[in-house]
Every structure is written in structure tokens, then in C-alpha cells.
C-alpha positions, 0 to 999 in steps of 0.5 A: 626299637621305637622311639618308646623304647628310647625314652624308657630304656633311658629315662628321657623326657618328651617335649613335643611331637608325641604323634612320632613316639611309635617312629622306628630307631635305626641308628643315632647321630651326634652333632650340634652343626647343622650342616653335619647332620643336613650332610651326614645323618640317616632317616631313623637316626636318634639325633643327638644336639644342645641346639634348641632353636627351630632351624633343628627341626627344618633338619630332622625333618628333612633328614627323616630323623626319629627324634632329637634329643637335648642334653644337659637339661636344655628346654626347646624353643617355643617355635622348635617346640611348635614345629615338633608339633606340626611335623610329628618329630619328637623333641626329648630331653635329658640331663645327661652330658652328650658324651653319656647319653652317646654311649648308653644309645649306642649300647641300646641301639646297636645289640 
């Protein structure tokens, strides 16, 4: 499964980093404190967060994340939008609350 097929399967907008649409999705991670994701996260995990600030993205690159998605309807920063850019890490949204959209990825991505 791609990033692609995240995004239609769940209705999730793109804000950036559209060059990493094709990145493969191995698994999702749920957290809003960095250090947890820096800590526990996996490469090709879908990230999960309301944290819309460019030190997020410092983190999914690191990590190797495929993308990270924002809840609630949360818009990036224009320098995390910048730095989705510049990396290649998509930076999706939705307007669904954390704890729906963790229960719909986990349906899609662990069949």
C-alpha cells in the first residue's frame, strides 16, 4: 500500500511533499510528543499528530516515516510545509479526530 492509496482509501488531503506520494506504507504510529515518535516509530509508518510546526518534520525525516498526517482539520506551518518540500515526506490532513482516523488506518493497513 502507498501513500496513494492512504489518501483514497480515507479521504485525506495532501499539503506537501507530493514527490513521496508513491513511498510504501508498512504501518502507522500515534503521537503528538516527539521524542515518542524519535523513540518508537518505524521507516514506512504513517504518522499520526496535531503538531503542525517544522521540528515534525526533523522527525519524520529521521525516522523514515511515509507520511504525516494532521487531525481535526490542523493546517501545517509554512516552514514544516517548506521542509515537506524539501524532504520529500508527505504532510496530509483530515478532519477526523485522532482516535477515528487510528482506527480506520489500522483496518486499511493491517489486512
Amino acid at each position: 500500500m502507498t501513500v496513494n492509496d492512504v489518501i483514497k482509501s480515507l479521504g485525506l488531503s495532501v499539503f506537501g511533499g507530493e514527490k513521496g506520494l508513491s513511498r510504501e506504507v508498512t504501518g502507522g504510529y500515534v503521537s503528538d510528543l516527539l521524542s515518542d515518535v524519535m523513540g518508537n516509530a518505524s521507516e514506512g509508518d504513517v504518522w499520526a499528530t496535531l503538531q503542525t510546526h517544522k521540528n515534525v518534520m526533523a522527525v519524520a525525516s529521521l525516522k523514515e516515516v511515509a507520511a504525516v498526517i494532521l487531525v481535526k482539520g490542523l493546517k501545517p506551518d509554512e516552514d514544516m510545509l517548506e521542509q515537506s518540500n524539501e524532504e520529500d515526506v508527505p504532510v496530509l490532513g483530515t478532519e477526523m479526530e485522532t482516535f477515528e482516523l487510528a482506527g480506520r488506518l489500522y483496518g486499511l493497513i493491517k489486512k
